[in-house]
Structures are given as C-alpha cells and as structure tokens.
Rosetta silent file (secondary structure, phi, psi, omega in degrees, C-alpha in Angstrom):
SEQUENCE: XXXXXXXXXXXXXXXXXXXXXXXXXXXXXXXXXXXXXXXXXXXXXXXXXXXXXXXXXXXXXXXXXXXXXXXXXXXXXXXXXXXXXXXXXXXXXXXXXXXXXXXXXXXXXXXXXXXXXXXXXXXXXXXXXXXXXXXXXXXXXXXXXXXXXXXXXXXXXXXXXXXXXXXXXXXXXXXXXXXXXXXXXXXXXXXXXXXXXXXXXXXXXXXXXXXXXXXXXXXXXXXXXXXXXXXXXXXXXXXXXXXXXXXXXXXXXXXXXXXXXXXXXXXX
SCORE:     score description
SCORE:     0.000 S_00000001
   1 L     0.000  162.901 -155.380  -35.386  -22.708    0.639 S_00000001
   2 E  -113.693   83.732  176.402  -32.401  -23.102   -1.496 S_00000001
   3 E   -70.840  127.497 -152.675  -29.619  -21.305   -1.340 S_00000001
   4 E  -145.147  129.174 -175.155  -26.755  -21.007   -4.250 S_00000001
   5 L  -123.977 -171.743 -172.445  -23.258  -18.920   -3.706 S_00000001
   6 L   149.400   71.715  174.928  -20.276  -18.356   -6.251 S_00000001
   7 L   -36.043  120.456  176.472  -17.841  -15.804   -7.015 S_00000001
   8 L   -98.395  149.311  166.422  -16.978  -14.281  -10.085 S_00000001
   9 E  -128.603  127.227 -171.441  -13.375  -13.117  -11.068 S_00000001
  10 L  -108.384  126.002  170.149  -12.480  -10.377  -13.823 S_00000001
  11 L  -102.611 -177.862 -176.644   -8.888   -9.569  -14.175 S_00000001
  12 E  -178.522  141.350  164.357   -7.370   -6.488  -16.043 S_00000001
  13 L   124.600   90.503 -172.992   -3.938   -4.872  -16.077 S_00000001
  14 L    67.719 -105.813  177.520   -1.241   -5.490  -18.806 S_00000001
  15 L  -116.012   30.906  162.456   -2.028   -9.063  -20.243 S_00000001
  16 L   -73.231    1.258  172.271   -4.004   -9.897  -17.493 S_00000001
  17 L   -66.353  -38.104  162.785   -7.422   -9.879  -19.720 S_00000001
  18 L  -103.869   39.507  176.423   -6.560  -13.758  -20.645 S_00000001
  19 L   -93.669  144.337  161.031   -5.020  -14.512  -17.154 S_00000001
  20 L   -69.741  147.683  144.369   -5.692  -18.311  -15.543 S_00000001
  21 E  -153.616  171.829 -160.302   -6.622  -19.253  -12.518 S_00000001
  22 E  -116.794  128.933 -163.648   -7.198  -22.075  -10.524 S_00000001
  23 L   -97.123  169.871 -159.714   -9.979  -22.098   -7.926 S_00000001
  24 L   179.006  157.834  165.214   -9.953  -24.261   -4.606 S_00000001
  25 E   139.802 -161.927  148.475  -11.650  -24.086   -1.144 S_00000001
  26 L  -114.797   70.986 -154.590  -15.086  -25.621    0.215 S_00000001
  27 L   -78.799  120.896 -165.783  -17.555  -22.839   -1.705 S_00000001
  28 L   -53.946  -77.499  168.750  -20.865  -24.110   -0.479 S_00000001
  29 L   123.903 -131.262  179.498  -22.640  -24.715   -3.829 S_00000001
  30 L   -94.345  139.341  161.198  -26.908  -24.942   -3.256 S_00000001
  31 L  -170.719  135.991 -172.300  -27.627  -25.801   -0.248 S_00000001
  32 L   -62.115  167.332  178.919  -30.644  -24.938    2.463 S_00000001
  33 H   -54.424   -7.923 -159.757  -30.257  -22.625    5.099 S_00000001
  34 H   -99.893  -31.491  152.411  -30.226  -25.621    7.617 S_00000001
  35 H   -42.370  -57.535  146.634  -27.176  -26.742    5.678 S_00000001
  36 H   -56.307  -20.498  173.888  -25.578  -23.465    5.761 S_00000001
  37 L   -75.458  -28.142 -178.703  -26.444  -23.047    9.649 S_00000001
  38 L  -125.662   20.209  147.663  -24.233  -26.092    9.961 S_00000001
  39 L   -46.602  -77.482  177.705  -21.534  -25.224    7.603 S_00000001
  40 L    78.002  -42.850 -171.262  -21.289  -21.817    9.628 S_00000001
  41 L  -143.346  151.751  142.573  -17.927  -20.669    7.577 S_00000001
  42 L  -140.330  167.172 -166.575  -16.245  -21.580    3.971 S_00000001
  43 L  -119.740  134.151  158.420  -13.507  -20.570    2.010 S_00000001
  44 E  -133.950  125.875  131.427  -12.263  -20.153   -1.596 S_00000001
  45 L     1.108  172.832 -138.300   -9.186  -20.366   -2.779 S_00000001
  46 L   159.005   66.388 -173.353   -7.711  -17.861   -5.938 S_00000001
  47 E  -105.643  140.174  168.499   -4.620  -18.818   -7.451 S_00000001
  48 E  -123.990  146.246  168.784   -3.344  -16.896  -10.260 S_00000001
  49 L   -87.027  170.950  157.659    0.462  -18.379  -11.620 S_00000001
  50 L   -43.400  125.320  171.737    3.390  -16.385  -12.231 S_00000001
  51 L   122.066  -22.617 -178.060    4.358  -15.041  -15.516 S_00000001
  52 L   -81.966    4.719 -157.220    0.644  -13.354  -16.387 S_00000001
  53 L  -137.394  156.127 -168.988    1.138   -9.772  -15.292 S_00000001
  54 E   -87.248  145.705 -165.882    2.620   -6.826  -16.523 S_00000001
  55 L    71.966 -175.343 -165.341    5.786   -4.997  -16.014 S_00000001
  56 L   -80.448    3.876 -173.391    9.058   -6.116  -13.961 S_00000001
  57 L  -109.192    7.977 -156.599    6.774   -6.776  -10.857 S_00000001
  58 L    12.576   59.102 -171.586    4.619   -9.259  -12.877 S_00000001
  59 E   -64.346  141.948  145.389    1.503   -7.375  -11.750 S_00000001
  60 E  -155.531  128.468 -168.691   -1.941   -8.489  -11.855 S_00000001
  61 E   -98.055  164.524 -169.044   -4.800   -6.903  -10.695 S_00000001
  62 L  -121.250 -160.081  141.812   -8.419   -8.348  -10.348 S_00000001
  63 L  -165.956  116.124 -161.707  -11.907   -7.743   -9.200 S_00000001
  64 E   -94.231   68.578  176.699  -13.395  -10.499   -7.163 S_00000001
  65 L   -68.114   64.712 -175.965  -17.368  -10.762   -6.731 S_00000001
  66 L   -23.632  140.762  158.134  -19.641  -13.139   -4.559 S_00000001
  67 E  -147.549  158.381 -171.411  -22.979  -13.728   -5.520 S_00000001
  68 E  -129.108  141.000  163.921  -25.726  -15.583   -3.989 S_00000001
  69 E  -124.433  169.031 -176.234  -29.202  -16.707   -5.458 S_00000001
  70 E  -104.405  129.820  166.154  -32.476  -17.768   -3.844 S_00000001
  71 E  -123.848  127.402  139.385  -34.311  -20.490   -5.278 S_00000001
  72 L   -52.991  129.174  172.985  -38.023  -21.166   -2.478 S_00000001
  73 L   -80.017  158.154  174.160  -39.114  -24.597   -2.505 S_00000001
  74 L   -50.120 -174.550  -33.193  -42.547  -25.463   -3.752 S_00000001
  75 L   -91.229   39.839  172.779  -45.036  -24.544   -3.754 S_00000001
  76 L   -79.207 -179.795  177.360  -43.663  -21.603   -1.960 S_00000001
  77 L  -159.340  147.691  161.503  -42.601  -18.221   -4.136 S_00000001
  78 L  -134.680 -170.365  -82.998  -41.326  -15.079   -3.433 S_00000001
  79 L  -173.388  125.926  148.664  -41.402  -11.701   -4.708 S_00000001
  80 L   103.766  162.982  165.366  -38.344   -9.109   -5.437 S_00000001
  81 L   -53.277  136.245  177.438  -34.515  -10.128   -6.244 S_00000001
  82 L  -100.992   54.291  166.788  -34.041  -13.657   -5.878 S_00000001
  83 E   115.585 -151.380 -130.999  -30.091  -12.739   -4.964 S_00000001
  84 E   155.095  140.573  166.352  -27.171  -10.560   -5.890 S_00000001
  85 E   -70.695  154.293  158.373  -23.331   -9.685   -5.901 S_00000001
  86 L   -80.230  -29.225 -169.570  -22.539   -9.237   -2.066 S_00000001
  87 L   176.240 -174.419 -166.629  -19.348   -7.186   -2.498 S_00000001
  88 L  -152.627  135.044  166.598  -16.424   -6.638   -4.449 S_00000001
  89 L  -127.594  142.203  169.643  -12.842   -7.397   -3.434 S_00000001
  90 L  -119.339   92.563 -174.211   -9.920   -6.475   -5.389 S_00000001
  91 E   -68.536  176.232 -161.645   -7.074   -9.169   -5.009 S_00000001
  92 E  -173.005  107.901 -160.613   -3.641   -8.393   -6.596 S_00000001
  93 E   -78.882  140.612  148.635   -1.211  -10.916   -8.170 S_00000001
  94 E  -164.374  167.099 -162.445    3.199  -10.283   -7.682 S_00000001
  95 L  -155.606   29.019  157.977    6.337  -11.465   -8.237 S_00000001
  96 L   -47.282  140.400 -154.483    8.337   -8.842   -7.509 S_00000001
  97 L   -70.772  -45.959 -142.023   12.010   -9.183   -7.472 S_00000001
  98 L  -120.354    7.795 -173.933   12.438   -6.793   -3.949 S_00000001
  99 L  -127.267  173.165  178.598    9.388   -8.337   -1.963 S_00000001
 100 L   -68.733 -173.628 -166.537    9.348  -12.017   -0.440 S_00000001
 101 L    31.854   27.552 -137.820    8.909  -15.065   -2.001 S_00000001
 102 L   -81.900  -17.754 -149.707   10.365  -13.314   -5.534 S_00000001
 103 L  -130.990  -30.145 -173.371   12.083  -17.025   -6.215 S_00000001
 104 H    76.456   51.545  153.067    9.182  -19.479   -4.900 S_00000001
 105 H    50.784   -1.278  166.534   12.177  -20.994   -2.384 S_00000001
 106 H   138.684   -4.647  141.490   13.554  -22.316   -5.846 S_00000001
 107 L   -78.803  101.133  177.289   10.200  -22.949   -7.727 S_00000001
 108 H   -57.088  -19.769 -172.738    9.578  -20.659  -10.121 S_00000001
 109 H   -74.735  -37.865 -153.504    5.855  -21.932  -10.581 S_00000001
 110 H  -102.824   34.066 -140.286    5.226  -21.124   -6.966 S_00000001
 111 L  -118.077  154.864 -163.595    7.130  -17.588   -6.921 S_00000001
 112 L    63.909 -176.310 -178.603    5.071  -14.288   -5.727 S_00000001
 113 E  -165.306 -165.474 -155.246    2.182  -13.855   -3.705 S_00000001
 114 E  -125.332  126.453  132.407   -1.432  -12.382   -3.248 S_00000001
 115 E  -126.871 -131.277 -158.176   -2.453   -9.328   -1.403 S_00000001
 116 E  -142.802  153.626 -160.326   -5.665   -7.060   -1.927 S_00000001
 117 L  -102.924   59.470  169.869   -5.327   -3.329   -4.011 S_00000001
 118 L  -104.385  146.375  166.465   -6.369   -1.438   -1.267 S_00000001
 119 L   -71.076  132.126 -154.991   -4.860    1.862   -0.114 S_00000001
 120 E  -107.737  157.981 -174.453   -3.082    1.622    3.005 S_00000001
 121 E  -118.366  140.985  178.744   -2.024    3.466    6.048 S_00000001
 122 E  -121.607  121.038 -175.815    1.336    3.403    7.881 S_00000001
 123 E   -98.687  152.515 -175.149    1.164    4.429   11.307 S_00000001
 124 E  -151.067  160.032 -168.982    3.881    5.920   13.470 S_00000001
 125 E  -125.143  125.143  178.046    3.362    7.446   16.951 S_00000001
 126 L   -95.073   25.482 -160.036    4.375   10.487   18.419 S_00000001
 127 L  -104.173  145.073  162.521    3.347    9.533   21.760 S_00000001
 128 L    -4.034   40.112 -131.111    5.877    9.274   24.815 S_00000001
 129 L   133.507  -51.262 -140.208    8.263    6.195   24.399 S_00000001
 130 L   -63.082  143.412  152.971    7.439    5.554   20.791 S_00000001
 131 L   -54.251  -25.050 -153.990   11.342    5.065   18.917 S_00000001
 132 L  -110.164  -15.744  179.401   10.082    6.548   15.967 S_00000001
 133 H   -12.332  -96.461 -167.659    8.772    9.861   18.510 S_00000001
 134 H   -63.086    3.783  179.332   10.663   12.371   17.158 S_00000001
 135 H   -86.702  -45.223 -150.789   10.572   11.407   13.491 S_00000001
 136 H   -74.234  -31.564  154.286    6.579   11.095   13.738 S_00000001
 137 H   -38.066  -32.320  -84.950    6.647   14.220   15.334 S_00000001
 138 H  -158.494  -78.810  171.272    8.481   15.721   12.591 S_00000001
 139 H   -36.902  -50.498  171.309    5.839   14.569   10.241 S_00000001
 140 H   -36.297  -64.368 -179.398    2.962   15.718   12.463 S_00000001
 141 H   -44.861  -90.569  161.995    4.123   19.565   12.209 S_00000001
 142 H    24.996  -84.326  170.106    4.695   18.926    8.692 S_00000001
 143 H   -66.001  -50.701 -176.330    0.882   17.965    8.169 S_00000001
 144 H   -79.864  -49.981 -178.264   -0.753   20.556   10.577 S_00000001
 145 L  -141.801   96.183  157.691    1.411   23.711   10.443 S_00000001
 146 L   -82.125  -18.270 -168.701    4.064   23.500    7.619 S_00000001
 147 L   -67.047  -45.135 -168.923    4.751   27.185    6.985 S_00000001
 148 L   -78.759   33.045  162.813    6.622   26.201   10.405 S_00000001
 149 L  -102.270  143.574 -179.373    9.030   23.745    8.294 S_00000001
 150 L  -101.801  147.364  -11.210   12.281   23.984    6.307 S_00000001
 151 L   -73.054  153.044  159.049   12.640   24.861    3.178 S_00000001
 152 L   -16.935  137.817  146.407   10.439   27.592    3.075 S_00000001
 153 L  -166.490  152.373 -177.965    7.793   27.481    0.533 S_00000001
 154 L   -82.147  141.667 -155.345    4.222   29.353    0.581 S_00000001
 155 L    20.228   97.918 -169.272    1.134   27.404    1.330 S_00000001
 156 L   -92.974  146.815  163.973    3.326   24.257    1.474 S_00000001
 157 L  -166.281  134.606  163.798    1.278   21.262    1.869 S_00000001
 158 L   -94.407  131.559  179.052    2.531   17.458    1.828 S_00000001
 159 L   -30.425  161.672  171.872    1.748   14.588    0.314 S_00000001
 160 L    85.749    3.510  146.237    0.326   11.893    2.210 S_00000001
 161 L   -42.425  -26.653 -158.198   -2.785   13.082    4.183 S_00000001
 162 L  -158.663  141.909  156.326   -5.336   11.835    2.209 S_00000001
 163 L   -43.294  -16.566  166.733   -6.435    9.100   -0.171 S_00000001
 164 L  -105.895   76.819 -148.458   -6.727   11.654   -3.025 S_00000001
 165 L   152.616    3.508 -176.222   -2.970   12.645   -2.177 S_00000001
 166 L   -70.600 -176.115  168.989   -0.888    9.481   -1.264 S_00000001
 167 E  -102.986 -176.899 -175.777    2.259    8.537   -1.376 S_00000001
 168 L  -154.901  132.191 -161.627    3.857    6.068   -3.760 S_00000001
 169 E   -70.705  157.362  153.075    7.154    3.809   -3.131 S_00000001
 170 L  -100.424  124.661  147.752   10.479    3.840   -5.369 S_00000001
 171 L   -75.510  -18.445 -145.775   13.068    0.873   -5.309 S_00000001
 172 L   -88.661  114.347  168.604   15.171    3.038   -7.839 S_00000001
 173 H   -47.853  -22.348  177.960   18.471    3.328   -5.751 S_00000001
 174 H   -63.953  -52.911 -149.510   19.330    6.561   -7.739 S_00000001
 175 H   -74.825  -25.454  173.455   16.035    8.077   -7.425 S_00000001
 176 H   -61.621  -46.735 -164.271   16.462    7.495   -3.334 S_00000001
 177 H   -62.877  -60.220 -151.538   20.138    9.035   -3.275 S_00000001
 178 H   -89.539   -8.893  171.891   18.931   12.265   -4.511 S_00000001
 179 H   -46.532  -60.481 -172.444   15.685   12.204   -2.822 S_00000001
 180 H   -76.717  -21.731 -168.370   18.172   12.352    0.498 S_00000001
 181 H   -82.275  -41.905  176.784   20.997   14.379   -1.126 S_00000001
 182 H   -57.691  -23.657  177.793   18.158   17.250   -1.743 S_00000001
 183 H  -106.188   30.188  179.419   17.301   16.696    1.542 S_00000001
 184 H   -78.977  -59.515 -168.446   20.810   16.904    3.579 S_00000001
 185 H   -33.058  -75.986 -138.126   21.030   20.180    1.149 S_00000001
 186 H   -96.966   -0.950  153.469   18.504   21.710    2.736 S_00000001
 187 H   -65.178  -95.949 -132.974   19.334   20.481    6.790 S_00000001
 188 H   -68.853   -1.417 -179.879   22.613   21.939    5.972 S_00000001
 189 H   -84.913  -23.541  168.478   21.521   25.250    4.373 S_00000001
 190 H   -50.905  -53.802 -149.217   18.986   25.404    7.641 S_00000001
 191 L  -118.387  -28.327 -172.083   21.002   24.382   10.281 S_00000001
 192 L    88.299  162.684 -162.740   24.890   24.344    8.986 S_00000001
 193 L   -54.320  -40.930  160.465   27.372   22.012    8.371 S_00000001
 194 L   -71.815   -1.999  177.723   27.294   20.884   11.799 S_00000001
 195 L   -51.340    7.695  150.528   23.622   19.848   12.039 S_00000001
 196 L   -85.431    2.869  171.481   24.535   16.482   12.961 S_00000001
 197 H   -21.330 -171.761  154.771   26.063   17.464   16.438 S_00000001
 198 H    38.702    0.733  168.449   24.707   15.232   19.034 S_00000001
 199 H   114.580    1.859 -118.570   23.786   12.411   17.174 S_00000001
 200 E  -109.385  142.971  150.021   21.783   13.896   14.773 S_00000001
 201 E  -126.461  158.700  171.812   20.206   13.022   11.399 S_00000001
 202 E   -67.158   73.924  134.852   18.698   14.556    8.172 S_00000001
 203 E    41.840   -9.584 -125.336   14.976   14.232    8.317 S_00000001
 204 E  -110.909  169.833  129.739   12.922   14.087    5.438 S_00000001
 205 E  -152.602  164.421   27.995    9.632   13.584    4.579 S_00000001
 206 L   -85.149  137.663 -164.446    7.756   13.009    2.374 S_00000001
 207 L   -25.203  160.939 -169.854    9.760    9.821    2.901 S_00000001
 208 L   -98.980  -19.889 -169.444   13.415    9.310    0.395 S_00000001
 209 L  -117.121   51.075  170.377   12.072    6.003   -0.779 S_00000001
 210 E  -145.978  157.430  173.109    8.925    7.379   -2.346 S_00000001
 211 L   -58.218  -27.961  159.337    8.352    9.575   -5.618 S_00000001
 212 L  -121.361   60.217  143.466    7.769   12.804   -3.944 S_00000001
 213 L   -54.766  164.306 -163.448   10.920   12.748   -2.045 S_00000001
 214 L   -54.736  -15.851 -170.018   12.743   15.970   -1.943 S_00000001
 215 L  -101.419    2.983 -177.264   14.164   15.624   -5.332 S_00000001
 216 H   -33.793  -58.682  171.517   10.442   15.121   -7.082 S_00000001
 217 H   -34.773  -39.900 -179.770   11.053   18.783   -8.737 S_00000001
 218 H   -64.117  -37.697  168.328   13.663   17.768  -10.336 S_00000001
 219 H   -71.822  -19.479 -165.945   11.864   14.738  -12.367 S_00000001
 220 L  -140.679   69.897  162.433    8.958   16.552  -12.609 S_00000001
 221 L   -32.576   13.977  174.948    9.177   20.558  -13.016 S_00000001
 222 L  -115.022   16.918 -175.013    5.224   20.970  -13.087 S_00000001
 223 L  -126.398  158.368 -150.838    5.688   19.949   -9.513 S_00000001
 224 L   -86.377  137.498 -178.194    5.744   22.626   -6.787 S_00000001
 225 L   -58.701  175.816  177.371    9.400   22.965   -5.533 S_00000001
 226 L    30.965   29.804 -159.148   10.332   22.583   -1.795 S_00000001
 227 L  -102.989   33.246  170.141    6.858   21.158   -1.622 S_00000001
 228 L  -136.365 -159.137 -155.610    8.808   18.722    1.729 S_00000001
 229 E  -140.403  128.293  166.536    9.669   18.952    5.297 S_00000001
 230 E  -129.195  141.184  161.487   13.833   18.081    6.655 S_00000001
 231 E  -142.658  128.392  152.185   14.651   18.715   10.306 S_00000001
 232 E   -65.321  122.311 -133.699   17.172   17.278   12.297 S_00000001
 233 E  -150.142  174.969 -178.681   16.286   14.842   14.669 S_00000001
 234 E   -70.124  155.789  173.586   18.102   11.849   16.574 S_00000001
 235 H   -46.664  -76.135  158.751   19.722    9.462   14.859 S_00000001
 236 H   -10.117  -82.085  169.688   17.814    6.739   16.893 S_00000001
 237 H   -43.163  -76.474 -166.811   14.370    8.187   16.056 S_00000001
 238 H   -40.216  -54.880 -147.723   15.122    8.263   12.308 S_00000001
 239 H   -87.393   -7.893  166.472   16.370    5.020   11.874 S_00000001
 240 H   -71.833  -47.853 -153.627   13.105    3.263   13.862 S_00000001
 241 H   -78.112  -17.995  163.750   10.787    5.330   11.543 S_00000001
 242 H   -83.993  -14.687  167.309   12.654    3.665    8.421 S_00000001
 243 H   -70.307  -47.219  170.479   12.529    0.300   10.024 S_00000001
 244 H   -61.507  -22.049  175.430    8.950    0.555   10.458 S_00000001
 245 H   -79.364  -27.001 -160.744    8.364    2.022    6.563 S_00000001
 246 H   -79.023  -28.437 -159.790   10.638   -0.603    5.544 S_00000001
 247 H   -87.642  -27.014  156.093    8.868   -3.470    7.314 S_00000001
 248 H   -50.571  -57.699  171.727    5.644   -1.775    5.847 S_00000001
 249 H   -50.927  -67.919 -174.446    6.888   -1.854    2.232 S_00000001
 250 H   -67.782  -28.918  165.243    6.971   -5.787    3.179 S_00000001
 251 H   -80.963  -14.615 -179.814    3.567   -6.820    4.929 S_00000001
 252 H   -72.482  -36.757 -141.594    2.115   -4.412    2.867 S_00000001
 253 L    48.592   62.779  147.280    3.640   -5.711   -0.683 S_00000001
 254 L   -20.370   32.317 -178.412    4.263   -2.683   -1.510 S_00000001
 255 L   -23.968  137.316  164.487    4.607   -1.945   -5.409 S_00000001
 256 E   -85.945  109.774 -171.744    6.838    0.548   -7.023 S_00000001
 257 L   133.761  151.171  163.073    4.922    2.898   -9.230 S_00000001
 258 L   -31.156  -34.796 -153.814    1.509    4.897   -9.479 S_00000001
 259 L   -93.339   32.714 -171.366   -0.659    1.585   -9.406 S_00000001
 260 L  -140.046  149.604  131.039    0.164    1.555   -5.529 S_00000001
 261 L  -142.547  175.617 -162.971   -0.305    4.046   -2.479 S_00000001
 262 E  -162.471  157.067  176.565   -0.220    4.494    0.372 S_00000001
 263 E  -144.576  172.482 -139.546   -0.596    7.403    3.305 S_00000001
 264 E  -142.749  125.596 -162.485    0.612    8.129    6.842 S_00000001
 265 E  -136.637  133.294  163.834   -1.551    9.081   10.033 S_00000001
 266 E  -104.373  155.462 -162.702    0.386    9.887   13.375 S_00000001
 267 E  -119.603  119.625  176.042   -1.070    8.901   16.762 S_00000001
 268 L   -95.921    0.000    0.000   -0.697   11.469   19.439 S_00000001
C-alpha cells in the first residue's frame, strides 16, 4: 500500500493573500508503509520573507494543513476515505521592531521569525520561595475574591482568566505610564503617601504593559471603570513578576494589538 503526505498553506492577514513562501525539509512524498516504518520521523520547512505582512510588526498569519492519501496496490481495493487533512496548525510570520531578530544580525532578508497563533498562558507561582510570591499572590485574590481588592468596584472581575477574556500586550510607552500612574493613584488613595514604607511597590494588575491596564477607562469609556486590582507588595516580588512577563513577551513573540493574547494561571 501506498502512502502519499503533503501540506497545504493558506495565508490571510493584511497583504498576506499573495504572500511567498519557500518550502524545505525531507516531506516523505509516496511511499509504502515499510518505507515510512524506516523513515520513522520527517520534517518541513515554511519560510515566509520579510516585507509581506501587515502593519508596523510586518504580521502574517497562516493556516497550515497536512494531508495524507491512500493509494492499495493491485489488485487489492479498499472501501471508505482513501485519506484526509490530519490537523491544522496556525504558524505566524514577524518582524517586529521590539522582539529579537527585528534586524536579521544585519540582513534584512533574514530579519523576523516564526512562531504559531496560539493563545498562551504565563505562569507565576504563589507557592513558598517563588520571587514573584507575593505579586502572584496578589493576582490570585484578584481572580477568586476581588470585592476583597482596591479600588472598589461592584462585581469586579479581571481580565485574564479565560480564553474568551485575555489579555493583550502594549509597547506604547505612553499608554504604560498611565496604565501605572492610574495605578500608584489608587495605592496612594488606599494606603497613603507612604505606601512604599519598607520597600514597597505599586501593584497592578491587570498588568501596565497590556491594554486593560488601569488606565483602559480612560481610552475606552464603554469600559467598566476600576475594573483592576493595586496592592502594595515588596519591591523584590514585583520586579521578578515583570521579569518573568517581560521574558514572556520574548519566547512568546508577543504582538502588540488585538490579533494576540494571552492569559495568566497561578500555581498554588
């Protein structure tokens, strides 16, 4: 019996409807199963170049599909589908300016990179030890019992629980500033001008370097006000839980904007 693989690729997403690409790997072609038994693994390759994708991140998204057919040798036959897509992956072209490789080491052809459009989770630990402890802590309450969070606000609930509900990163240095200047306001209307005793920092979540940071009302008045969490916490603790988002933003390849998210589960 005969076996026959191949993958199809569709792209979409700004002028990605006529983007190239160049394919590579060792993609079996037909071959019997006794052939494939001593293959045991292959690979293909994807390349899309730089320059094909939309917006300042030169995005382009995809949708990647395997398929396999059967062919039976004479004078056998069979019956039923003779094969089939296997699965669908959805790769994702970028060349953002604020993520690695943004220059190609000084080749512009070879500039960007690849990941896959899935939504992702960034874990932080409230557990015993953890550096990030009291931030992820912070969050936890937040997520489980917010009426016990500052500012006030009635049936408060935060972003980032759930896949219909993420969160979604900002680069805009502006949009970060006031993200944290609403939420200093509302550590110091909580706690007072001294709430940095002891080493102390402002808090926030949902996170300052995402779009529904503390100042979100303000860009978006259909959005429910005080709808965050700020407590003061150690300095220490804060500043792990932004190394770890930040270091996220980078293995993830993080995009800025809606066509990215991403959500946050703490481990107790």
């Amino acid at each position: 019996m005969g076996c026959r693989g191949h993958g199809h690729i569709a792209a979409f997403a700004g002028r990605a409807a006529g983007a190239r690409y160049t394919r590579g790997g060792n993609a079996p072609g037909t071959k019997t199963f006794a052939e494939l038994k001593t293959l045991r693994t292959f690979h293909e390759t994807v390349n899309a170049k730089p320059g094909q994708g939309s917006g300042n991140s030169d995005l382009l998204f995809s949708v990647y599909e395997p398929a396999i057919s059967y062919t039976p040798p004479a004078p056998w036959t069979l019956s039923g589908d003779m094969g089939g897509k296997l699965f669908m992956l959805a790769p994702r072209w970028d060349a953002a300016s604020y993520l690695a490789n943004s220059t190609g080491g000084g080749n512009p052809a070879k500039k960007g990179a690849a990941t896959f459009s899935y939504l992702t989770t960034l874990v932080l630990s409230a557990k015993q030890g953890a550096e990030e402890r009291a931030e992820a802590a912070h969050i936890r309450t937040a997520f489980i019992n917010p009426q016990d969070t500052k500012p006030y606000m009635s049936a408060k609930k935060v972003p980032g629980q759930t896949v219909e509900d993420p969160l979604h990163r900002t680069v805009s240095a502006t949009r970060r500033d006031n993200n944290r200047k609403a939420a200093v306001e509302q550590c110091r209307q909580y706690w007072g001008t001294n709430y940095t005793n002891g080493g102390k920092e402002c808090d926030e979540y949902p996170f300052a370097t995402t779009y529904e940071g503390a100042a979100e009302h303000a860009y978006d008045p259909e959005v429910r006000k005080f709808n965050f969490s700020v407590k003061p916490i150690p300095k220490d603790d804060n500043r792990a839980g932004g190394n770890l988002l930040q270091g996220f933003y980078g293995n993830d390849r993080t995009i800025d904007g809606d066509n990215d998210g991403f959500i946050v589960k703490i481990v107790t």
